[in-house]
BAPAFI-302164 format. One record per residue (C-alpha): x, y, z. Coordinates in nm, 2 decimals, always signed. Each point is the difference from the previous one (the first is absolute). Layout:
% BAPAFI-302164
<atom><x>X</x><y>Y</y><z>Z</z></atom>
...
% end
This chain:
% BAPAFI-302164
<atom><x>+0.34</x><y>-0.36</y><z>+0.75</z></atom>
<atom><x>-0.24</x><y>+0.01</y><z>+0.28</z></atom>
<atom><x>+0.09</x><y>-0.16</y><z>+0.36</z></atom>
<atom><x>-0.31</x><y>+0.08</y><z>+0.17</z></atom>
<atom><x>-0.22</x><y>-0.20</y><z>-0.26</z></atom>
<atom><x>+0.26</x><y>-0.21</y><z>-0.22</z></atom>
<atom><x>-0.24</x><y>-0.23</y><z>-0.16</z></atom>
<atom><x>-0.33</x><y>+0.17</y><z>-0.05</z></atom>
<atom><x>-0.03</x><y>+0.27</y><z>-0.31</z></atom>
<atom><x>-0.13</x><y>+0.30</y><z>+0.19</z></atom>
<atom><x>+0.11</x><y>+0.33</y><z>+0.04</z></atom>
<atom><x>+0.24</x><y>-0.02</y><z>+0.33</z></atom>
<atom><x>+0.25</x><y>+0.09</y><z>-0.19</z></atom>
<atom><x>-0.11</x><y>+0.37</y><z>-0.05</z></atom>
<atom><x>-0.13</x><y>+0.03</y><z>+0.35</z></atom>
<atom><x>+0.41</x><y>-0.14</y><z>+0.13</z></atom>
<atom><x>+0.09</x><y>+0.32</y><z>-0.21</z></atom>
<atom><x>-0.24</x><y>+0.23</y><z>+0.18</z></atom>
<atom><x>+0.12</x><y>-0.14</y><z>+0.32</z></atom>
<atom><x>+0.35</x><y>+0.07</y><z>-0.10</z></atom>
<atom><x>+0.08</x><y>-0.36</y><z>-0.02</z></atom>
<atom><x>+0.13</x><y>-0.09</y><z>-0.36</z></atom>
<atom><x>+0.18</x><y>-0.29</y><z>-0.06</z></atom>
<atom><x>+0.28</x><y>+0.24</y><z>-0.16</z></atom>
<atom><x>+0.06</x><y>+0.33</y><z>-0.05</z></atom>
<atom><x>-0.07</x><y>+0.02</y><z>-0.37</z></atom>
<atom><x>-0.34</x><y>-0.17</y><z>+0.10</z></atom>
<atom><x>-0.08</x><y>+0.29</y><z>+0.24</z></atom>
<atom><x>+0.12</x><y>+0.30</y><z>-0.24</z></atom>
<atom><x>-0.37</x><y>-0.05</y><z>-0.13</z></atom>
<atom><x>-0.13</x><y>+0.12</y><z>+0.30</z></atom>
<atom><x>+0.24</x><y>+0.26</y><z>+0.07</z></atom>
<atom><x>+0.03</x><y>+0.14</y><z>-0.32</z></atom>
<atom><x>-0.30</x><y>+0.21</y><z>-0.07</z></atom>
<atom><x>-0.05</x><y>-0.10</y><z>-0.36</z></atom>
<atom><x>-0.07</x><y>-0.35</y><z>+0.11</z></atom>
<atom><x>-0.16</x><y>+0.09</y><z>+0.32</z></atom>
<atom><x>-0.39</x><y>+0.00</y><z>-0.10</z></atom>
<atom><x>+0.01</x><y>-0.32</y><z>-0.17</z></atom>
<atom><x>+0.13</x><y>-0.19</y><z>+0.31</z></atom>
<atom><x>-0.24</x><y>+0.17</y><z>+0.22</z></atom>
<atom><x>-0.26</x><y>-0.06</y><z>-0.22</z></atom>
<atom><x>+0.12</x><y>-0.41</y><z>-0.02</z></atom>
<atom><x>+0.07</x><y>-0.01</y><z>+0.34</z></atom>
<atom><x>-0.39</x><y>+0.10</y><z>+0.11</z></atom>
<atom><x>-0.19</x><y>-0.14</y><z>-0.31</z></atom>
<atom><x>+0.11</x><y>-0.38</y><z>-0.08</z></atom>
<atom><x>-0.27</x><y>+0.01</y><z>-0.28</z></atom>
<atom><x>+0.20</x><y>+0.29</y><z>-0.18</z></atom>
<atom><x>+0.34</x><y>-0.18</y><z>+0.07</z></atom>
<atom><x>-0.16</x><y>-0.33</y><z>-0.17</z></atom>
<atom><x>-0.14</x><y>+0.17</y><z>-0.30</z></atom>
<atom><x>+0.32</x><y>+0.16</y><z>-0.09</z></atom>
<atom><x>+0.17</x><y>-0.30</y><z>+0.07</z></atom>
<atom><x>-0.24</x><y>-0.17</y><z>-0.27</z></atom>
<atom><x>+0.02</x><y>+0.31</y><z>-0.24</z></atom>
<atom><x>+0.41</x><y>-0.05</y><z>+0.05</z></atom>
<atom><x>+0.02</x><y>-0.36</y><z>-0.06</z></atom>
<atom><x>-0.23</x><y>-0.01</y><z>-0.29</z></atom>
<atom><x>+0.21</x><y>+0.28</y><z>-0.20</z></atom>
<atom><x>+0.31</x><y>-0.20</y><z>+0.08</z></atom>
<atom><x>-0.14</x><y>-0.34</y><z>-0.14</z></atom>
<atom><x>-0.07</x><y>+0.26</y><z>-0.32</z></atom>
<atom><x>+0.38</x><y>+0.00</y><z>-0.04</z></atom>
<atom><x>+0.11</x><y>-0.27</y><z>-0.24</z></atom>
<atom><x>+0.28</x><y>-0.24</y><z>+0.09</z></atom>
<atom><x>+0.30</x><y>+0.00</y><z>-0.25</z></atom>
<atom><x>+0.07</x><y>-0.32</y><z>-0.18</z></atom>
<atom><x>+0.21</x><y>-0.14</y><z>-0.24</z></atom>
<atom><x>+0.25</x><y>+0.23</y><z>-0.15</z></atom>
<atom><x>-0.15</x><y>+0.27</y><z>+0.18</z></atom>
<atom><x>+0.08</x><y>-0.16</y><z>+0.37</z></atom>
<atom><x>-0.10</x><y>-0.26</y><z>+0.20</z></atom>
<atom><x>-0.21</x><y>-0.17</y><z>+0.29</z></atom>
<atom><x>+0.30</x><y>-0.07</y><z>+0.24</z></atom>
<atom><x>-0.07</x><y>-0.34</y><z>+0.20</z></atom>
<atom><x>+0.19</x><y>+0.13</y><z>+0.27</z></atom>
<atom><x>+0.00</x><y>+0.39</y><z>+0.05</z></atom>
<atom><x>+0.37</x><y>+0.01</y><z>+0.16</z></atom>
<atom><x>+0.20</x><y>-0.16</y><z>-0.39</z></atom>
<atom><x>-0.11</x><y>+0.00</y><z>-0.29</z></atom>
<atom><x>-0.12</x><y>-0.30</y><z>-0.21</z></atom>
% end
């Protein structure tokens, strides 16, 4: 979601936002809106703060457990199901 730096994990995308450049508009309501406005200003200058979150994010989501079974399943292909 970042055209200035497509294949390198870094914080461009935050600093698009600041710049008024985001790739949609939903993408630059976090800077605009004011709730959201101190986190990407804070991303956008710090890429060690945006990385740690990201980690912090990540690692809670890998917490969540996968459904199997009767309970769900592991699609093969995200578009049908199995």
């Amino acid at each position: 979601m970042d055209p200035t730096t497509p294949r390198q994990f870094d914080n461009a995308y935050y600093q698009n936002l600041k710049n008024g450049k985001g790739l949609f508009n939903s993408d630059q309501v976090l800077f605009t809106d004011s709730r959201s406005r101190g986190t990407v200003n804070l991303f956008a200058s710090n890429n060690g703060a945006f990385r740690q979150a990201f980690v912090t994010a990540i690692t809670k989501l890998g917490r969540v457990g996968a459904l199997t079974g009767n309970q769900g399943e592991i699609r093969r292909d995200c578009s049908r199901v199995n």
